[in-house]
KOLBAZA-88674 format. One record per residue (C-alpha): residue in one letter; x, y, z. Coordinates in steps of 0.02 Angstrom, whole numbers, plus 50000, padded with zeros to 5 digits. Layout:
<rokes>
{roke A; {X; Y; Z}} ...
</rokes>
This chain:
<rokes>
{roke X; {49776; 68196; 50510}} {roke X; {49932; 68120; 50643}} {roke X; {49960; 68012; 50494}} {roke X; {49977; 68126; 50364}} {roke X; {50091; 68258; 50493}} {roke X; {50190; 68114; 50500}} {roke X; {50208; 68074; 50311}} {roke X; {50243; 68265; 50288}} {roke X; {50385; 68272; 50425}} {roke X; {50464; 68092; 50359}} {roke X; {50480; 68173; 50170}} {roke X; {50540; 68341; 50229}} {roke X; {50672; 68239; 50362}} {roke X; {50724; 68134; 50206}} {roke X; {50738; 68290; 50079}} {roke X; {50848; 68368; 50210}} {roke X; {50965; 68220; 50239}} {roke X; {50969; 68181; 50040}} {roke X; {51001; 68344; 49989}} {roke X; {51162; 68373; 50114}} {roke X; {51232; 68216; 50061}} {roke X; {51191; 68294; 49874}} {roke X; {51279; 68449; 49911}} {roke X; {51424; 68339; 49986}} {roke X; {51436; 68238; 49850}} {roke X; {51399; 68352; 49692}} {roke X; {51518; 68334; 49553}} {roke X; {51595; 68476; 49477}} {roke X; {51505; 68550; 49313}} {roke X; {51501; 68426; 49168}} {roke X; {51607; 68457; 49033}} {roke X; {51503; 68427; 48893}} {roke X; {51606; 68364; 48732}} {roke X; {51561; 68285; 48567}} {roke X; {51635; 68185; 48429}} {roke X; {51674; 68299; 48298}} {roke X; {51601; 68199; 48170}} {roke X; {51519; 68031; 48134}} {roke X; {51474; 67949; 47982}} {roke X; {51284; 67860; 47943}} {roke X; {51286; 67833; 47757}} {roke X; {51320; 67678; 47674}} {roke X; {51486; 67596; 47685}} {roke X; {51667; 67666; 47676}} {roke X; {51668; 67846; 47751}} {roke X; {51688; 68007; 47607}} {roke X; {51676; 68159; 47574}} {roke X; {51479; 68255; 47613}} {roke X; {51429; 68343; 47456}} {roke X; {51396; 68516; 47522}} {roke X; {51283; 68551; 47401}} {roke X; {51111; 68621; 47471}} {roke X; {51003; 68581; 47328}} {roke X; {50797; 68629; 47319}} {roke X; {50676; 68470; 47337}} {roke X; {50504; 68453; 47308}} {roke X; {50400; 68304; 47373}} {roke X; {50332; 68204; 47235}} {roke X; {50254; 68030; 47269}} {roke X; {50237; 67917; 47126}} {roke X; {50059; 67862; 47076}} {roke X; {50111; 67701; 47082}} {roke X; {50145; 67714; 47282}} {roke X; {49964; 67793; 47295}} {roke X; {49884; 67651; 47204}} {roke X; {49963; 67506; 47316}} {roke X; {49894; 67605; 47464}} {roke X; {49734; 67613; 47399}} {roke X; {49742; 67424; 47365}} {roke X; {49819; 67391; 47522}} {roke X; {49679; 67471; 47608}} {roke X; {49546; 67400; 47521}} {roke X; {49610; 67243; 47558}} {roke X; {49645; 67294; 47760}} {roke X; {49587; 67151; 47889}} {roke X; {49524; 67211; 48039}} {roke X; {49453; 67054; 48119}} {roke X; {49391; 67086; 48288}} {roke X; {49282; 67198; 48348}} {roke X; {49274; 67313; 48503}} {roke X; {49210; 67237; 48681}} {roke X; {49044; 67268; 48692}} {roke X; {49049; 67369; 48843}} {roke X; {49214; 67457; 48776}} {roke X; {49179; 67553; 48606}} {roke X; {49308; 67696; 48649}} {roke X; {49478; 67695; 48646}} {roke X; {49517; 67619; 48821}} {roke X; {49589; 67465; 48748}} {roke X; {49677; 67553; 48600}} {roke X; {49626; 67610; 48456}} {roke X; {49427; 67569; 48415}} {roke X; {49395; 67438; 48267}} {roke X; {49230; 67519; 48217}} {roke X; {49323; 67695; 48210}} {roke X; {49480; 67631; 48120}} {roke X; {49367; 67569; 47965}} {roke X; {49299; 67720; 47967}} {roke X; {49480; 67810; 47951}} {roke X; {49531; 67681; 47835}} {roke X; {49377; 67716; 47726}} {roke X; {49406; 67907; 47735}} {roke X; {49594; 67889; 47674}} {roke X; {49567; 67767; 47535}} {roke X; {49419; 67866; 47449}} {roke X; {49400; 68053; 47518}} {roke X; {49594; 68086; 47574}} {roke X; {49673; 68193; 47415}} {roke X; {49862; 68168; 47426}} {roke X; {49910; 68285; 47296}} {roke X; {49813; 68435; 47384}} {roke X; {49912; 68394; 47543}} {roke X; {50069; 68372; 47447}} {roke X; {50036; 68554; 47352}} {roke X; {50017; 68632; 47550}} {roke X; {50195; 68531; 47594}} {roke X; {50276; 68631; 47424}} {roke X; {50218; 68789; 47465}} {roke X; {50366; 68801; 47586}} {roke X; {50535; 68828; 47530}} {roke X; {50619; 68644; 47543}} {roke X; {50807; 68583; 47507}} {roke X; {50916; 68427; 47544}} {roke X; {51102; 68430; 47591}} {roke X; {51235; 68290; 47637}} {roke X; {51284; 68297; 47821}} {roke X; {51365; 68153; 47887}} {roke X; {51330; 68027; 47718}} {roke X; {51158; 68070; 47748}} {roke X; {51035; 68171; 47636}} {roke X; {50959; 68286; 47763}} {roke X; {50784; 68367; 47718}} {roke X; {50750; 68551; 47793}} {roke X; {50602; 68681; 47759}} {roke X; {50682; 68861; 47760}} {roke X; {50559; 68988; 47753}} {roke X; {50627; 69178; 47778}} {roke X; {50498; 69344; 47814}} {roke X; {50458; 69449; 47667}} {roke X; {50600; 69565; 47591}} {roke X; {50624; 69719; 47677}} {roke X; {50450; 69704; 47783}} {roke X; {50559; 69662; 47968}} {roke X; {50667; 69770; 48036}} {roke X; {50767; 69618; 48118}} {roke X; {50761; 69427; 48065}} {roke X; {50805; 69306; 48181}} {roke X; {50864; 69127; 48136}} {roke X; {50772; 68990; 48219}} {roke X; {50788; 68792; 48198}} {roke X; {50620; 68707; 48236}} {roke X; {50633; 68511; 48302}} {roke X; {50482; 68416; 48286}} {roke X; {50465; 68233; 48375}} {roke X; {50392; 68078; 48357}} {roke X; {50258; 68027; 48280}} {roke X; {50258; 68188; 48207}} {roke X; {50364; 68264; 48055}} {roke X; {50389; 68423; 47986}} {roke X; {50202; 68420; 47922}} {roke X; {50183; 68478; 48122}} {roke X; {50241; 68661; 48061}} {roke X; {50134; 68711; 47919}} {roke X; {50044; 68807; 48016}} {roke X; {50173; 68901; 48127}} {roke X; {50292; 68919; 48008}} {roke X; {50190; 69083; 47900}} {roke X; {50139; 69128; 48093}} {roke X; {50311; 69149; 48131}} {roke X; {50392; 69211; 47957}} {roke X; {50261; 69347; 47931}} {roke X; {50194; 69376; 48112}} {roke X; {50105; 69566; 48054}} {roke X; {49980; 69474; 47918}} {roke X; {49964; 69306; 47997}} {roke X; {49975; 69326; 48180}} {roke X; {49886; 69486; 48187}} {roke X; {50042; 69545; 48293}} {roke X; {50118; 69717; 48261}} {roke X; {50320; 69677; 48262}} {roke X; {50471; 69734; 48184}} {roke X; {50537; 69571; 48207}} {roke X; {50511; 69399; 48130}} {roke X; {50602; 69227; 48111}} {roke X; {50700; 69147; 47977}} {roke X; {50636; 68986; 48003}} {roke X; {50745; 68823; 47991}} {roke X; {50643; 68646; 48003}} {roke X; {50734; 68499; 47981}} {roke X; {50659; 68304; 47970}} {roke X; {50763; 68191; 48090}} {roke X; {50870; 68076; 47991}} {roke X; {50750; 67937; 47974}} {roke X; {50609; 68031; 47978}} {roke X; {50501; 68122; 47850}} {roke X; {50623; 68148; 47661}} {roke X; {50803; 68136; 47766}} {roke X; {50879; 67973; 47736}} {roke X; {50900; 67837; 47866}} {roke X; {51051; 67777; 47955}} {roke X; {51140; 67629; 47892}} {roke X; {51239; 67622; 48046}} {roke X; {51213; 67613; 48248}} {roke X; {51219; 67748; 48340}} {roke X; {51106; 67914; 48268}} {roke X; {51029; 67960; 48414}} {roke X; {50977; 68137; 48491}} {roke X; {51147; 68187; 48537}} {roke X; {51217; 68118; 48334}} {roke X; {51058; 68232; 48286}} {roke X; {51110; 68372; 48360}} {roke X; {51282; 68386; 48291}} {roke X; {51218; 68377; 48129}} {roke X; {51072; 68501; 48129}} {roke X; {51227; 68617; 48197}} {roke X; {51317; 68569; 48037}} {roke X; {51167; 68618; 47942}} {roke X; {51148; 68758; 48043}} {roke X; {51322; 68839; 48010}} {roke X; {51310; 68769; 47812}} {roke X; {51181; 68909; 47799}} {roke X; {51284; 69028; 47870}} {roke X; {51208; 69044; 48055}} {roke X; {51328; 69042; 48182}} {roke X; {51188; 69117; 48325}} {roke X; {50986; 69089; 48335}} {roke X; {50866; 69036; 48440}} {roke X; {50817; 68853; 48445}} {roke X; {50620; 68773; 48472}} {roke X; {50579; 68593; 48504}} {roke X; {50438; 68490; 48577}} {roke X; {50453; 68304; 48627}} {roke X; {50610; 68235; 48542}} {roke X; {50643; 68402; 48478}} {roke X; {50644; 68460; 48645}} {roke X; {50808; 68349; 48713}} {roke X; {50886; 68369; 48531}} {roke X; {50877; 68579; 48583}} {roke X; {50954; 68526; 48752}} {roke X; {51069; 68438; 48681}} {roke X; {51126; 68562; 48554}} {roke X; {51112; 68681; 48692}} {roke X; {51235; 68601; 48830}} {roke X; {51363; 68550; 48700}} {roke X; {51355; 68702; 48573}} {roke X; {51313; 68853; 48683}} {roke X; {51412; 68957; 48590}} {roke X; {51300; 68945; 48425}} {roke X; {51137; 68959; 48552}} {roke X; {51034; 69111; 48609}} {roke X; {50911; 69029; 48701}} {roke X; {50810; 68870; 48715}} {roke X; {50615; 68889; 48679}} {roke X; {50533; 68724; 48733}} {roke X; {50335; 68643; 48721}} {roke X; {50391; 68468; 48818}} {roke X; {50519; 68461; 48983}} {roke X; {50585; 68284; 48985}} {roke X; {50574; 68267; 49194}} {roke X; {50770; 68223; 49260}} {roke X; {50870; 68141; 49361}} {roke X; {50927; 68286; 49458}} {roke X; {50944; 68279; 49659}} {roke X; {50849; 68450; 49701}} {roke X; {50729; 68390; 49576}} {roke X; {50690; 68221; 49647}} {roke X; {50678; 68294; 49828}} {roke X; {50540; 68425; 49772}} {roke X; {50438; 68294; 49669}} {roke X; {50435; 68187; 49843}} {roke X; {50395; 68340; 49972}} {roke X; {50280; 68425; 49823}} {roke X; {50174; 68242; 49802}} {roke X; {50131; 68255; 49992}} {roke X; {50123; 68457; 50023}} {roke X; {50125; 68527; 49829}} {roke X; {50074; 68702; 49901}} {roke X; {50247; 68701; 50018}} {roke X; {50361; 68690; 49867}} {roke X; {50259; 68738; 49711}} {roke X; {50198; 68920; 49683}} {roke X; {50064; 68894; 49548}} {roke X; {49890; 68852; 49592}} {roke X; {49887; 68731; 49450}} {roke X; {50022; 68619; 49526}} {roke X; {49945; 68608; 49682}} {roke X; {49869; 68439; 49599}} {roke X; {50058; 68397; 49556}} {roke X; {50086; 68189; 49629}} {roke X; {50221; 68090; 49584}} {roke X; {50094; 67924; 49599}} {roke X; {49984; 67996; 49461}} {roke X; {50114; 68046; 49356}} {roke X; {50205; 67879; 49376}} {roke X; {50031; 67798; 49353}} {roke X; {50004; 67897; 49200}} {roke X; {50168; 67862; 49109}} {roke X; {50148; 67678; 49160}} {roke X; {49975; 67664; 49078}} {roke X; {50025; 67763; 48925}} {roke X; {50210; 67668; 48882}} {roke X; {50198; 67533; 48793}} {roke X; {50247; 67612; 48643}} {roke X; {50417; 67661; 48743}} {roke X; {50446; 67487; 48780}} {roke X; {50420; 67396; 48597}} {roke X; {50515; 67551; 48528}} {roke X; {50658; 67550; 48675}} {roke X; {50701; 67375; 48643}} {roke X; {50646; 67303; 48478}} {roke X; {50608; 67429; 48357}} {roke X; {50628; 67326; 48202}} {roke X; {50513; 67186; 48260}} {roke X; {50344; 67276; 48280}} {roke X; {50420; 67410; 48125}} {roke X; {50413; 67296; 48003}} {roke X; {50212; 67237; 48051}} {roke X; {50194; 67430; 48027}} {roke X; {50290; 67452; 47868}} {roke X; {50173; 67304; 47782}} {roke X; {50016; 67351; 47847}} {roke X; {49949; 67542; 47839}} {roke X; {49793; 67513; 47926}} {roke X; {49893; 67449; 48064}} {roke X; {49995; 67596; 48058}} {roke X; {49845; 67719; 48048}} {roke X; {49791; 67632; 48232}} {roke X; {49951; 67634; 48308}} {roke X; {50010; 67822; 48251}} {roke X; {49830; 67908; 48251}} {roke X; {49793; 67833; 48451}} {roke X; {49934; 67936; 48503}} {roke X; {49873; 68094; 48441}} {roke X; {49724; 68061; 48512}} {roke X; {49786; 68013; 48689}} {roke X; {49921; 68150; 48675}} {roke X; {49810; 68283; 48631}} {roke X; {49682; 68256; 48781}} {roke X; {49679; 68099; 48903}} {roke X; {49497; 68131; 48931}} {roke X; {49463; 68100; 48753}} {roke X; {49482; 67908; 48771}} {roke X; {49308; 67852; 48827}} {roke X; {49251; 67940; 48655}} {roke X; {49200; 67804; 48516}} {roke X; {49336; 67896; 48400}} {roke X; {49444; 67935; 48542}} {roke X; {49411; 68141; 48487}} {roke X; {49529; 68137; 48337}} {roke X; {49455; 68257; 48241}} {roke X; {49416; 68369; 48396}} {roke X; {49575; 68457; 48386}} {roke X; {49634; 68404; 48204}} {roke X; {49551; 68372; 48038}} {roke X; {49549; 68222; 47945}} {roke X; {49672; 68272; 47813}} {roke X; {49813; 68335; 47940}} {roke X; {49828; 68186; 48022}} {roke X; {49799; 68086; 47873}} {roke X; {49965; 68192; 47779}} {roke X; {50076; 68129; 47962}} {roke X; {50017; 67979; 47935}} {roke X; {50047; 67952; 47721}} {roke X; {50209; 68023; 47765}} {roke X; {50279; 67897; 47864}} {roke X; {50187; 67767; 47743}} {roke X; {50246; 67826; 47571}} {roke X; {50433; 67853; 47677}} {roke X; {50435; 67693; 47736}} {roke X; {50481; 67785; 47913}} {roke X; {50399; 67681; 48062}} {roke X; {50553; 67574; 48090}} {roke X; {50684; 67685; 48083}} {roke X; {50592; 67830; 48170}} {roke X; {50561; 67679; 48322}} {roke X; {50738; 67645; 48305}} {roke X; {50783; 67815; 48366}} {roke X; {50701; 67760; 48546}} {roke X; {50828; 67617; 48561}} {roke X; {50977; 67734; 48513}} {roke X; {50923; 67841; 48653}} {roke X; {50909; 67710; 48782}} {roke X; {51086; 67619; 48722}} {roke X; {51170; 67787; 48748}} {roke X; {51310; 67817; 48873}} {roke X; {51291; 68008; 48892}} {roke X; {51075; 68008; 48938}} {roke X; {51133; 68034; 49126}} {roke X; {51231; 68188; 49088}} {roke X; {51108; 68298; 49001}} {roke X; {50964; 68250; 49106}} {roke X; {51057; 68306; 49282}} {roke X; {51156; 68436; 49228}} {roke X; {51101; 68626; 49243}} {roke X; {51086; 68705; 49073}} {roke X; {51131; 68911; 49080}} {roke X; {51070; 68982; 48915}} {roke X; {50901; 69064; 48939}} {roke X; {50752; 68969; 48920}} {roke X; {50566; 68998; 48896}} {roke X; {50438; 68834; 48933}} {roke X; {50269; 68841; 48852}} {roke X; {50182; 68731; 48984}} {roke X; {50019; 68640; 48901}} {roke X; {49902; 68546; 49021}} {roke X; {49855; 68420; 48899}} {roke X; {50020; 68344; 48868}} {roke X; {50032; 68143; 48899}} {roke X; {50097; 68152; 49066}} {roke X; {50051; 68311; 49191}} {roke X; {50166; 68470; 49152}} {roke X; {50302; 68496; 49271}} {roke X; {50270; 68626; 49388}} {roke X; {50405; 68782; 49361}} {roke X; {50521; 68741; 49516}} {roke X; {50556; 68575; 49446}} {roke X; {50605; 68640; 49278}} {roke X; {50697; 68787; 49365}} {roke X; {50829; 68612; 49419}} {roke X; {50886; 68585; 49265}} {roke X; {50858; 68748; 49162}} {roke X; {50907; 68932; 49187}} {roke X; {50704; 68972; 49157}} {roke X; {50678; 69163; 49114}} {roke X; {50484; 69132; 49036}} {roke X; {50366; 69009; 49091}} {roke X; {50196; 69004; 49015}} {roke X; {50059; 68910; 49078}} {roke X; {49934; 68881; 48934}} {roke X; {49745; 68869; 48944}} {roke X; {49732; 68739; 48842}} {roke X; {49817; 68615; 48727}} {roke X; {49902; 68465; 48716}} {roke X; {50076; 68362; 48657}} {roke X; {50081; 68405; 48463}} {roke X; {50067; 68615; 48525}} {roke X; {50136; 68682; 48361}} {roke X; {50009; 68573; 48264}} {roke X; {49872; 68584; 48376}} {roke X; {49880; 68771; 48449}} {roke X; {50010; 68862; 48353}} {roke X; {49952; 69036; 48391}} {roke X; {49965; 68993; 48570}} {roke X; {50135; 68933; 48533}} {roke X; {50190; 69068; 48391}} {roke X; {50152; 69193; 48528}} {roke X; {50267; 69108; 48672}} {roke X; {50404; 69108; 48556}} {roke X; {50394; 69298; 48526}} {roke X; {50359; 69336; 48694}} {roke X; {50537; 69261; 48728}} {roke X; {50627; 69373; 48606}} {roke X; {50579; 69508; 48682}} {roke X; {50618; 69445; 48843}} {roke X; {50783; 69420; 48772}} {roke X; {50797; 69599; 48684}} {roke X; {50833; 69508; 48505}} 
</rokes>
């Protein structure tokens, strides 16, 4: 007990010390400013053509038949330790010919590509770029108010993340079972390189590039206010946008809280990992420690790693290979969506998803050719000069956190957050995991309506 009292007073002695040579120290606010423009497309800089133009996804049959051969042909040479058939070591063998089997004779792409047409999709030139959106409105005349919102997905996700939210949050009376007068005009771009948007040809399109031009797509449409929504990359892309653009932003609505490098923040992870009830007011965080969630990330970052620093070399083993792409995409919605599914022989996939969803991520980073660019986009972040400003710096549009418990590290606890963001909802969810929109989008639809009327829209 003496030696925990004495931990305790050590921590609280250093928090005090840090945080007055924070406050003596603190810069003044950060002026956030960003390159008007940049250019990704290939060679000489021109002229965008403004042009937003409709777009349906149609994959050739050719494409689906060198799959299908490519599967067939798949060489999965090793088997899983004998004491080990889970997903503890990565994705299981035994399950992955399973998968494999599943998508080359039972997976119907043209179903899942009729589901993808159903919504409303067009391209448009931003930057030398094609950019591919989804933009779904409400029904004519049935809401009294529409409000515009752009929804970010992340990786290894795509817009295929938002089938189901999107009618939730378009037509909230018949699909959400919620009475309302109001309901979103919904605005879901693919990342450039992900998805139908074209990939850079040059360095440099990462999160902060990606939020200057969903604001030119934003503004091409004729929305010059609206809410924005974003989970894992989508998440700092809405930060982003938000810091540098606040005058296009109403508020922030966020499923992932990438943890910062703030001072105050820092100083109540260390006191809150010894005494979590001292500093944290939920019950829930109260199991809050920095070692676990350090331990956690460690275990579960490989991918950061390979992706941070050499994107194109394990890409293009992923771009050749879709069996190998099926095991390294599919294990992280498994150990994304619940930790404690990876003892499970098929690591509880299909617990949370079915077959075919993950199966339609999956084909369409295959039939895209994605993987390496969509990898790239980790090194861009890493490279960049202006990470350190966004993740310290207080952001004061409203924002609304849907916390899920499942996510792949521990949720920050509210007070943390509260650092970095000027928090006016924060939901603690029963249940659910990294992928929210895909995995509990009622959950989610219903956060994000909470927070408009929250913020009287």
């Amino acid at each position: 007990a003496m030696g925990t009292i004495f931990q305790l007073l050590l921590v609280v002695s250093i928090a005090i010390v840090a945080y007055n040579v924070f406050k003596f120290l603190r810069q003044p606010d950060i002026k956030f400013e960003m390159e008007e423009d940049g250019w990704f497309g290939a060679g000489q800089k021109r002229r965008d053509n403004e042009a937003i133009v409709p777009f349906q996804v149609k994959v050739p049959d050719d494409m689906l038949e060198d799959l299908k051969m490519r599967l067939e042909r798949a060489r999965i040479l090793h088997t899983p330790l004998e004491d080990s058939d889970n997903f503890m070591y990565g994705f299981n063998a035994n399950y992955l010919r399973t998968v494999i089997d599943y998508w080359r004779t039972k997976f119907d792409w043209r179903k899942q590509e009729k589901i993808i047409n159903n919504f409303p999709q067009f391209t448009t030139e931003i930057e030398g770029l094609k950019i591919h959106f989804i933009h779904a409105k409400p029904p004519l005349k049935q809401y009294k108010r529409v409000v515009p919102l752009l929804i970010v997905h992340g990786w290894p996700g795509n817009v295929f993340e938002f089938y189901k939210i999107i009618p939730m949050l378009t037509n909230p009376s018949l699909v959400l079972g919620v009475q309302s007068d109001l309901a979103f005009e919904v605005i879901a771009p693919s990342i450039p390189g992900y998805g139908w948007s074209d990939s850079a040809h040059k360095t440099g399109l990462n999160q902060w590039a990606t939020a200057r031009i969903f604001r030119k797509l934003m503004l091409r449409l004729g929305h010059n206010k609206f809410l924005l929504q974003g989970g894992d990359w989508g998440s700092l892309v809405c930060t982003i946008f938000a810091h540098y653009y606040p005058q296009n932003v109403i508020g922030v609505h966020l499923n992932t809280v990438f943890l910062t490098g703030n001072t105050k923040a820092t100083l109540l992870f260390l006191i809150g990992s010894v005494a979590p009830s001292l500093v944290f007011s939920s019950p829930s965080a109260h199991s809050f420690n920095l070692k676990n969630l350090m331990f956690t990330f460690i275990a579960g970052s490989g991918y950061l790693h390979l992706q941070g620093t050499e994107p194109d070399t394990v890409g293009m083993a992923l771009n050749d290979s879709p069996a190998g792409l099926a095991a390294y995409i599919l294990q992280k919605f498994a150990a994304w969506t619940n930790r404690e599914y990876q003892p499970l022989p098929d690591g509880g996939l299909t617990q949370r998803f079915t077959m075919d969803e993950l199966l339609t991520i999956l084909s369409i980073y295959w039939f895209n050719g994605n993987i390496v660019n969509s990898q790239r986009y980790y090194k861009e972040y890493f490279i960049s000069p202006q990470g350190h400003a966004v993740e310290s710096a207080f952001l004061r549009i409203p924002t609304a956190v849907a916390s899920f418990p499942n996510d792949l590290v521990d949720p920050a606890p509210r007070e943390i957050v509260e650092c970095t963001y000027n928090v006016v909802s924060f939901t603690e969810m029963p249940f659910g995991g990294h992928f929210a929109a895909f995995e509990q989008p009622k959950l989610l639809a219903r956060d994000i309506f909470k927070f408009a009327d929250i913020l009287n829209l």
